[in-house]
N, C-alpha and C positions, 0 to 999 in steps of 0.2 A: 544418548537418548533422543531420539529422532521425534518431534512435538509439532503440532502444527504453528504457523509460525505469527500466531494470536498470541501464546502463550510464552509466556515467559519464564524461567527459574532462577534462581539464586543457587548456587551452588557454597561446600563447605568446603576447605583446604584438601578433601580426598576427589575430589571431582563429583560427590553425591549432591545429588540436586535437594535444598533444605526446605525453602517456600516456594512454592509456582502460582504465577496470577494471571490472567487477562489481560491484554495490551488492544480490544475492541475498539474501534472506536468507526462512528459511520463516516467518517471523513474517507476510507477502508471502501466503503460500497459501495457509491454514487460518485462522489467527487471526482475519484480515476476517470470515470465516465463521463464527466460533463467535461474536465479539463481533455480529453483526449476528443471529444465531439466538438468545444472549438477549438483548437488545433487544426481538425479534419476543415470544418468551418472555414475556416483563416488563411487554408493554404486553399482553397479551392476560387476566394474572393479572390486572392492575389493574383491567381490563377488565370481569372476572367479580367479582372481589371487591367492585367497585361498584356493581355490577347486585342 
């Protein structure tokens, strides 16, 4: 069963998926983003400072 990958299930001993919940969480939609902008940041200072 192909789920988007927020969702989570518990499965029973036949492979049938028994409870499925949410695994949300906003660390998920910004934080990628901040950590990957300084990254980009970081390597760009270096970039200059060695030039």
């Amino acid at each position: 069963m192909l789920l988007p990958r927020d969702i989570v299930c518990e499965e029973d001993q036949f492979g049938n998926p028994t409870r499925c919940y949410r695994t949300y969480s906003a660390w998920d939609d910004w934080a990628r983003w901040v950590v990957l902008a300084v990254i980009i940041v970081g390597f760009f200072l270096l970039f200059v400072l060695c030039s």
